[in-house]
VEXLUMVEX-16196 format. One line per 5 residues: number of its first residue (from 1); for each residue x, y, z of N, C-alpha, C. Coordinates in steps of 0.05 Angstrom, whole numbers, plus 5000, padded with zeros to 4 digits. Layout:
<sites>
NUM> X/Y/Z/X/Y/Z/X/Y/Z; ...
</sites>
This chain:
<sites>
1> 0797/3407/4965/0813/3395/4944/0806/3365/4940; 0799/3361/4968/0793/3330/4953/0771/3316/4940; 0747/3336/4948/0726/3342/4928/0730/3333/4897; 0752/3351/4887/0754/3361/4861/0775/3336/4855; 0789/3328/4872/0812/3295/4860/0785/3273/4854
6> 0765/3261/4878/0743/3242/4870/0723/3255/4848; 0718/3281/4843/0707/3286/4829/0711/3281/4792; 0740/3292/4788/0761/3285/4767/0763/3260/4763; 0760/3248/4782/0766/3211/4782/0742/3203/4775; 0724/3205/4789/0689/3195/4779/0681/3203/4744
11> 0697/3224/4741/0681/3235/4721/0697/3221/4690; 0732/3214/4698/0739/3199/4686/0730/3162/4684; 0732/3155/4706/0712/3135/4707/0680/3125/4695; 0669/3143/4701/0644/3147/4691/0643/3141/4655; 0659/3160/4652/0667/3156/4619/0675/3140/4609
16> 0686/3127/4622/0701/3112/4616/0681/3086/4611; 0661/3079/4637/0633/3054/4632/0629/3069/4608; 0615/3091/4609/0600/3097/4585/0600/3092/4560; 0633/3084/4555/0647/3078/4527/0647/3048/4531; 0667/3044/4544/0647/3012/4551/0628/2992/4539
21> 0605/3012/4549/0572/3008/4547/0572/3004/4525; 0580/3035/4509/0573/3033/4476/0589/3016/4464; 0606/3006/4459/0629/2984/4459/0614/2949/4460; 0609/2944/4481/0596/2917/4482/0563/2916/4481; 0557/2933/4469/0521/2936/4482/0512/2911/4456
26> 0528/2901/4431/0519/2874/4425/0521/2858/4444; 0537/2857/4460/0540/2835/4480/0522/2822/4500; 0504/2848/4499/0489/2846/4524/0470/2830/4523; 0467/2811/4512/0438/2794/4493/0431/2777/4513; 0449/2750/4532/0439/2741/4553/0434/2754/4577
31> 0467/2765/4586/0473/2778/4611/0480/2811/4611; 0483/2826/4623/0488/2858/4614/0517/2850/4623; 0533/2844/4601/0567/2840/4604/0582/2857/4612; 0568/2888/4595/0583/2910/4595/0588/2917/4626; 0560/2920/4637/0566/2926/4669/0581/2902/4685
36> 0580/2877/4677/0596/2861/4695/0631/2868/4695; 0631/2877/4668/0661/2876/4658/0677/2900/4672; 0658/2923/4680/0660/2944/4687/0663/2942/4719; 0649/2927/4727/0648/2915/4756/0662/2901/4762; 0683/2893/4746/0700/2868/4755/0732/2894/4746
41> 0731/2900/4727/0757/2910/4729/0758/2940/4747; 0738/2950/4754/0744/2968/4780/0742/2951/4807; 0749/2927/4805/0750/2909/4830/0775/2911/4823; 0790/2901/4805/0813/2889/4803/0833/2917/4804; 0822/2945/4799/0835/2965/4808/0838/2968/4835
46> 0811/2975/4836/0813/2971/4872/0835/2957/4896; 0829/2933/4889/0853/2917/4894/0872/2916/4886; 0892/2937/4871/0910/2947/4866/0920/2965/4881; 0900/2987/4880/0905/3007/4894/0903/2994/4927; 0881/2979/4935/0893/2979/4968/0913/2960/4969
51> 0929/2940/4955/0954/2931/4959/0971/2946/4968; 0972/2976/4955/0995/2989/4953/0988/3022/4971; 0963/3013/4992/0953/3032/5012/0972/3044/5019; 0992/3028/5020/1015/3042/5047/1037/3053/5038; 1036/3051/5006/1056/3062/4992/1050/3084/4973
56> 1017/3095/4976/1012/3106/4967/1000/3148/4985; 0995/3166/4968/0980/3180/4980/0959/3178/4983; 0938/3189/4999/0915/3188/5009/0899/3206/4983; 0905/3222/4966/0897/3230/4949/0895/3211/4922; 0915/3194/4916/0915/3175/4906/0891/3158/4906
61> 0897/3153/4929/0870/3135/4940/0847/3138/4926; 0847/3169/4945/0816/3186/4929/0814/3178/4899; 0833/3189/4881/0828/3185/4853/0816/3161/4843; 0837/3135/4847/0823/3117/4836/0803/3106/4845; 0802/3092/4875/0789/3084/4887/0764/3089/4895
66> 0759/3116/4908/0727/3128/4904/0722/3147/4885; 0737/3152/4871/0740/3164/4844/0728/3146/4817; 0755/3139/4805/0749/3130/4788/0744/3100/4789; 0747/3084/4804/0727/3055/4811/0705/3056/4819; 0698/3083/4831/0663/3092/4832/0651/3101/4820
71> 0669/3112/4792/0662/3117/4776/0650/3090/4754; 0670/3067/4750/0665/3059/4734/0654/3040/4741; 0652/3030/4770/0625/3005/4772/0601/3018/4773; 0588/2999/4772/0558/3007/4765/0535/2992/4789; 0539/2992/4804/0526/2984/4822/0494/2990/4821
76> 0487/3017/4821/0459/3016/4809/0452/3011/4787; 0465/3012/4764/0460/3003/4745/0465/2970/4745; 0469/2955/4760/0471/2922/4768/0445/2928/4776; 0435/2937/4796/0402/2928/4806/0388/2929/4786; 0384/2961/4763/0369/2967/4753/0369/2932/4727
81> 0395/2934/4715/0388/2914/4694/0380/2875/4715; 0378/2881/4739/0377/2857/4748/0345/2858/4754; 0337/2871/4752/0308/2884/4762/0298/2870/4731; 0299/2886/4714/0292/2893/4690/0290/2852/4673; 0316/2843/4683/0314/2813/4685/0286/2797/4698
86> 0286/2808/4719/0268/2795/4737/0233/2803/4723; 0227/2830/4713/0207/2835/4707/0201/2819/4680; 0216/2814/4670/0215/2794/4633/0215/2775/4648; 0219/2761/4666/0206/2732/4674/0237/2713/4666; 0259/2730/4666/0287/2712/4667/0293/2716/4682
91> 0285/2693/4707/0294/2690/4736/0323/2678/4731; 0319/2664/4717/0349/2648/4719/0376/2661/4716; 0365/2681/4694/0384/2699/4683/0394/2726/4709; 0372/2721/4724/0376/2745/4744/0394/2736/4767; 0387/2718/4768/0405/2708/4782/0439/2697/4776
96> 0435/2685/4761/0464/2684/4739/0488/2720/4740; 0465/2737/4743/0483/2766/4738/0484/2774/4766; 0469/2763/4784/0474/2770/4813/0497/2760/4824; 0499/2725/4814/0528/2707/4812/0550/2716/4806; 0550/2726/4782/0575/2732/4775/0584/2761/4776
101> 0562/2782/4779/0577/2799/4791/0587/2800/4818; 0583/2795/4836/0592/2787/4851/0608/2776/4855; 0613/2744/4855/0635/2728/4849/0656/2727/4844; 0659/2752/4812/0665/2760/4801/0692/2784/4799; 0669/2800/4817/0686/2824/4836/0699/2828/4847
106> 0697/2803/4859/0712/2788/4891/0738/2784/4879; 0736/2759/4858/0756/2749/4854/0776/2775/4842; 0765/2790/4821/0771/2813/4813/0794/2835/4832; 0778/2832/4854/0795/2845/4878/0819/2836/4885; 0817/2811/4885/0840/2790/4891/0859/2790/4870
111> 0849/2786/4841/0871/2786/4827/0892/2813/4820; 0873/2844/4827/0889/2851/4837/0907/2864/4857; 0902/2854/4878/0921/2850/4898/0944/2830/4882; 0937/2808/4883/0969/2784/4872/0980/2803/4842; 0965/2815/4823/0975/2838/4806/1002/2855/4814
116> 1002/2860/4840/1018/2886/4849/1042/2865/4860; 1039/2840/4861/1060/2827/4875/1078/2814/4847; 1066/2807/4826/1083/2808/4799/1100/2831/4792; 1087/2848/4794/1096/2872/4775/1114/2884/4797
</sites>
């Protein structure tokens, strides 16, 4: 069963970048935004969901968290367009998307954790 909860969750997730993607893909002209944006608000789920670890089910968990937040970051797809930076000779730029996704994520995580303490 719990196969089929992360599975359901990935696959909503998944879809969910995907639309995303097609959504901001003008955007993408300096930095690939779409994946940062995607990477930052399955941080800020994440950190939602483990705020509320202890108040939640373990199936729960599953859903969003390795579900559908693994669904919707893009982690290989960060190397691939950071790669793809580096081969066009925009070091600066590759770096800039290594920065802020990252950075980014983090903080992402954090905001929401303090998220669950408003609401």
């Amino acid at each position: 069963m719990d196969f089929l909860i992360v599975g359901i969750g990935g696959f909503l997730g998944t879809s969910i970048r995907f639309l995303i993607a097609k959504i901001l893909t003008n955007y993408n002209m300096i930095l690939p935004f779409s994946t940062l944006f995607c990477n930052v608000i399955a941080s800020i789920l994440a950190g939602i969901i483990f705020g509320f670890s202890n108040e939640i089910s373990s199936k729960t968990y599953l859903f969003f968290v390795v579900g559908f937040a693994g669904g919707l970051s893009t982690f290989s797809t960060f190397n691939l367009e950071t790669i793809k930076l580096i081969y066009d000779a925009k070091i600066l730029f590759s770096i800039l998307n290594i920065f802020f996704n990252i950075l980014l994520s983090f903080v992402g995580f954090f905001v929401g954790l303090k998220l669950i303490k408003i609401f």
